[in-house]
FIPA-942756 format. One record per residue (C-alpha): residue number from 1; z, x negated, y negated; residue in three letters. Coordinates in steps of 0.001 Angstrom, whole numbers, plus 500000, padded with zeros to 6 digits. Example, Ala and Ser with C-alpha at 12.3 -4.5 7.8 and 13.67 -1.06 7.14 Angstrom:
% FIPA-942756
+-----+--------+--------+--------+------+
:  nr :     pz :     px :     py : rest :
+-----+--------+--------+--------+------+
:   1 : 507800 : 487700 : 504500 :  ALA :
:   2 : 507140 : 486330 : 501060 :  SER :
+-----+--------+--------+--------+------+
***
This chain:
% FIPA-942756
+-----+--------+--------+--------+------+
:  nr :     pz :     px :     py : rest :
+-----+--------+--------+--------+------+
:   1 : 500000 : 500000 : 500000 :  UNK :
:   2 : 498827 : 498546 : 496570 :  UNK :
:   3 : 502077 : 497978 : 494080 :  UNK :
:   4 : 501147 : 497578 : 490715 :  UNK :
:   5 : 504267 : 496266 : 489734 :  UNK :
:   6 : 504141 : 492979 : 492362 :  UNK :
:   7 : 501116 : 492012 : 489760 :  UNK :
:   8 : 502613 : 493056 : 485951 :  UNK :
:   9 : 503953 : 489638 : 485850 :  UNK :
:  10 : 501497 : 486913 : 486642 :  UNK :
:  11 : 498255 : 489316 : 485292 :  UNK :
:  12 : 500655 : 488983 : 482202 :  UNK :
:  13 : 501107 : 485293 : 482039 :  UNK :
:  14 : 497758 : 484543 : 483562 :  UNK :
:  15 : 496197 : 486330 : 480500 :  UNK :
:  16 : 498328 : 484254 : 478270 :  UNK :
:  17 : 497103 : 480950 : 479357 :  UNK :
:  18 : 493400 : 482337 : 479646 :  UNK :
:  19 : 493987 : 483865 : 475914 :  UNK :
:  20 : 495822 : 480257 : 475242 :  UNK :
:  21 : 493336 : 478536 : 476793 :  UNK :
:  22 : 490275 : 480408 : 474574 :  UNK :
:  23 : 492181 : 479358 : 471600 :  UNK :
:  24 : 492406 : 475881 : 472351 :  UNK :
:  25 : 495972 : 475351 : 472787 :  UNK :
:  26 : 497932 : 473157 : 474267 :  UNK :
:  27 : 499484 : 475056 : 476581 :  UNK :
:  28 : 501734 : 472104 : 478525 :  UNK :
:  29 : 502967 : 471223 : 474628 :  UNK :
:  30 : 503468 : 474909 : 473667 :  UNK :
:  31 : 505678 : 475578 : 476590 :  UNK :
:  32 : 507934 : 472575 : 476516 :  UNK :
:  33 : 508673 : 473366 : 473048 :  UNK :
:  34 : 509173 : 477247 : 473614 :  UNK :
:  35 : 512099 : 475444 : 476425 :  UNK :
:  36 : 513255 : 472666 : 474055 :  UNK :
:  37 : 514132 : 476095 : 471350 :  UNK :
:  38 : 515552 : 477879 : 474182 :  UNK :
:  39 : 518220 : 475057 : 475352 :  UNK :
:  40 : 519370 : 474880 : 471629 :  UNK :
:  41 : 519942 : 478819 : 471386 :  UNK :
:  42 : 521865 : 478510 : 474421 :  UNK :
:  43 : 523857 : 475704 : 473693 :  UNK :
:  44 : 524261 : 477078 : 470001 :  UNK :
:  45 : 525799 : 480972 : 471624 :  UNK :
:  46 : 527637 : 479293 : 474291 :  UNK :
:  47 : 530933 : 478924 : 472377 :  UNK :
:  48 : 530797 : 482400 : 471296 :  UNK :
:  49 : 529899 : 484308 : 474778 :  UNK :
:  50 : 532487 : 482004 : 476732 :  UNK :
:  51 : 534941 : 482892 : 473870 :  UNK :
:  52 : 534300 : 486317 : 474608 :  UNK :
:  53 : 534727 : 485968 : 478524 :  UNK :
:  54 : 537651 : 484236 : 477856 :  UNK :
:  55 : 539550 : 487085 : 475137 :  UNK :
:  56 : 538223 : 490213 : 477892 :  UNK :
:  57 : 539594 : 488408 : 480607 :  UNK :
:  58 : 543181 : 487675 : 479362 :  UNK :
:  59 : 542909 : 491747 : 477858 :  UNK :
:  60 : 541497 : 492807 : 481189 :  UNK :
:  61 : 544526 : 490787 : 483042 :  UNK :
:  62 : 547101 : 491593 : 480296 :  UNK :
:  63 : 547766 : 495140 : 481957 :  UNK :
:  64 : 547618 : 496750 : 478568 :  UNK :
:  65 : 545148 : 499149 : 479696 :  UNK :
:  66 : 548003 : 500729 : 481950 :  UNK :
:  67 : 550773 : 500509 : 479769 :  UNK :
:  68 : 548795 : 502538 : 477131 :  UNK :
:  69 : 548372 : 505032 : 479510 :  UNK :
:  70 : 551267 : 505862 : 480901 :  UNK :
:  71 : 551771 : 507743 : 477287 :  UNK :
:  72 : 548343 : 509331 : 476843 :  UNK :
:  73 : 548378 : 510625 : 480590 :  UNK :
:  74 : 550555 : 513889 : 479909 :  UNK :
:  75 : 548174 : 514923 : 476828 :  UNK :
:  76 : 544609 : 514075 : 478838 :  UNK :
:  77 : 546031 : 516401 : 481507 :  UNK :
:  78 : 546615 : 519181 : 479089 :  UNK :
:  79 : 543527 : 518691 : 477556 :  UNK :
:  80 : 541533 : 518365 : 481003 :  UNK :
:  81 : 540408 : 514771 : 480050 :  UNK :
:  82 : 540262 : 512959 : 483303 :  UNK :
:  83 : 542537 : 509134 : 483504 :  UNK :
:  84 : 540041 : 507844 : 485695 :  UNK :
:  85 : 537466 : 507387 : 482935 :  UNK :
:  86 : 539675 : 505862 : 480414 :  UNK :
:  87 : 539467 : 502203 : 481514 :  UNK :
:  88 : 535612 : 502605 : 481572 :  UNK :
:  89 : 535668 : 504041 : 477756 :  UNK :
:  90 : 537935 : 501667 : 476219 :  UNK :
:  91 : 536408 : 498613 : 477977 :  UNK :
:  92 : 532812 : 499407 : 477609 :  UNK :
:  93 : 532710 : 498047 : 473786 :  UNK :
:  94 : 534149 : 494576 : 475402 :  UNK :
:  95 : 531901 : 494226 : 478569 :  UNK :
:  96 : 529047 : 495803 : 480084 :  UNK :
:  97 : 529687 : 494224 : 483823 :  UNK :
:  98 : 533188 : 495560 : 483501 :  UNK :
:  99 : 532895 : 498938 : 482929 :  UNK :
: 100 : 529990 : 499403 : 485093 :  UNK :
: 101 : 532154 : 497666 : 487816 :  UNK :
: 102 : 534682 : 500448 : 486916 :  UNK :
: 103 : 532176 : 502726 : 486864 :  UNK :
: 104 : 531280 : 501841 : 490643 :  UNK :
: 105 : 534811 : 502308 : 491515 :  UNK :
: 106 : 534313 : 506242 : 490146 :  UNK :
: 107 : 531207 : 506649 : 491684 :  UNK :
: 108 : 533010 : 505109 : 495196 :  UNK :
: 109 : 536125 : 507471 : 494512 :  UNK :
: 110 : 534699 : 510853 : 493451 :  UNK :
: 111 : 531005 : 510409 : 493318 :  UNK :
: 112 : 528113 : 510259 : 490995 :  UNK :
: 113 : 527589 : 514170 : 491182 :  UNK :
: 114 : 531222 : 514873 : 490169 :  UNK :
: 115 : 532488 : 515376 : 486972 :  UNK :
: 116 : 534246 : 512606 : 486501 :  UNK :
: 117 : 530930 : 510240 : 487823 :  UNK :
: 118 : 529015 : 512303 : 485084 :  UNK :
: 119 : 531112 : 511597 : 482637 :  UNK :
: 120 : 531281 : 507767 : 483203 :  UNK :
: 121 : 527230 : 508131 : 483374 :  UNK :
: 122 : 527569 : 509664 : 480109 :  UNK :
: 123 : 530054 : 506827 : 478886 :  UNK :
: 124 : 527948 : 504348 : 479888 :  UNK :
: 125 : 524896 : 505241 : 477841 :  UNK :
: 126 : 526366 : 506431 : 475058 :  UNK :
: 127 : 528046 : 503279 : 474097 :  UNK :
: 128 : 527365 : 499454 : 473809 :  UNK :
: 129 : 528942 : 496316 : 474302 :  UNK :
: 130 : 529893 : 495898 : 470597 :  UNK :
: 131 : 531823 : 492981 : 470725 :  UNK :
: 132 : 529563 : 490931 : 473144 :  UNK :
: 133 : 526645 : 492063 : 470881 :  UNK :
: 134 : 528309 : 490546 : 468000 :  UNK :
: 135 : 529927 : 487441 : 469598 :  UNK :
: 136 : 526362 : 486719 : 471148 :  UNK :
: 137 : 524349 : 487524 : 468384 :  UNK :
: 138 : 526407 : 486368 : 465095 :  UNK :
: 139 : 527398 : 483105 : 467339 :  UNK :
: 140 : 524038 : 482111 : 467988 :  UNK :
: 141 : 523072 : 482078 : 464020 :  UNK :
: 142 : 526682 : 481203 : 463232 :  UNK :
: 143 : 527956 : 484076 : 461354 :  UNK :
: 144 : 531568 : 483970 : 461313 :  UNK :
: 145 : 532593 : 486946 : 458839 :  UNK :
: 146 : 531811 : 490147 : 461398 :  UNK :
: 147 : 534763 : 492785 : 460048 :  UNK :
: 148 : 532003 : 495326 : 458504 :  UNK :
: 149 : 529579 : 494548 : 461530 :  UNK :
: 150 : 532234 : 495033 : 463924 :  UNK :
: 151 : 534052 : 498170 : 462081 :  UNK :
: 152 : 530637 : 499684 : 462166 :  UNK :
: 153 : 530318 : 498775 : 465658 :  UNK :
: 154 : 533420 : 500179 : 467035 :  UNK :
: 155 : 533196 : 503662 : 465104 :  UNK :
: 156 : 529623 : 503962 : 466156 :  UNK :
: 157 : 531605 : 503548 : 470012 :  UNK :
: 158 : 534227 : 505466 : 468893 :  UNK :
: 159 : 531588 : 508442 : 467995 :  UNK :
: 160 : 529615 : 507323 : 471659 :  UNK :
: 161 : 532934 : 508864 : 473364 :  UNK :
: 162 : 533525 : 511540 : 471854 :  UNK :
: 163 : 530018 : 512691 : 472062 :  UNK :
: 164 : 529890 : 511466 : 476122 :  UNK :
: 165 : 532733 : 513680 : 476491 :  UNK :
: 166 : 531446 : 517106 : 474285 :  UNK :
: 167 : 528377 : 516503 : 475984 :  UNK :
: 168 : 529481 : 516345 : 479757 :  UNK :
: 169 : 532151 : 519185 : 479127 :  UNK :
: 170 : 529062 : 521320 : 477406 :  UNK :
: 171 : 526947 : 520634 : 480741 :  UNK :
: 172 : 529383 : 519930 : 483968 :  UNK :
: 173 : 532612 : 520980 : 482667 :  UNK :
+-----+--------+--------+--------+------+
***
């Protein structure tokens, strides 16, 4: 059976060295300096991202996550807000691979179908990695005053939840 997509990549680079190649470029030079700029970004954002790997793990391991709710529990029971979900919400603006590992657990534990799994679905895509975004992107062109950036960020998060949640309760609930 024919798949397309086995051939979108080298038809894609093949016609950039033919288009390379009609334009009389030096293709050999081109690319090692296209690798030369990409070792510098990456050396330039690696203090930032493994500064950011480093803060989310000791929060992740710092156990503050439960401690916090052990008080909210009793009102997200009265409100029908499900606990389960929390950990996903509140760490999704920190780290993408985290809350879709939490995520996983939810799907493993009530399943994608449920309410709970749609809601985490809806969490998921109605959110971002804020901080990463900024810690990646500011560190690589060395911005160092973020507050607006990451206020901005974190309400336009903050806004992501509350809309997951209307929207899931509007639909599943």
């Amino acid at each position: 059976m024919f798949n397309l997509s086995n051939y979108i990549v080298p038809i894609f680079v093949l016609s950039i060295v033919i288009y390379a190649f009609h334009k009389k470029v030096n293709i050999y030079e081109s690319f090692l300096i296209g690798a030369k700029e990409g070792l510098i970004t990456t050396f330039k954002i690696a203090p930032a991202v493994i500064a950011m790997v480093f803060v989310t793990n000791i929060f992740l391991n710092s156990h503050f996550l439960e401690f916090l709710f052990q008080f909210l529990t009793p009102f997200l029971n009265q409100v029908g807000i499900p606990i389960s979900v929390l950990p996903m919400a509140l760490v999704r603006p920190i780290s993408g691979t985290a809350s879709l590992a939490i995520m996983t657990n939810i799907f493993a534990s009530f399943g994608p179908d449920s309410f709970v799994g749609r809601l985490a679905s809806n969490l998921q895509g109605c959110t971002d990695t804020t901080i990463y975004v900024l810690a990646l992107y500011f560190g690589s062109i060395r911005v160092t005053k973020t507050g607006h950036a990451l206020q901005a960020g974190l309400f336009a998060d903050f806004v992501g939840i509350v809309v997951a949640f209307v929207i899931t309760f509007l639909f599943f609930g």
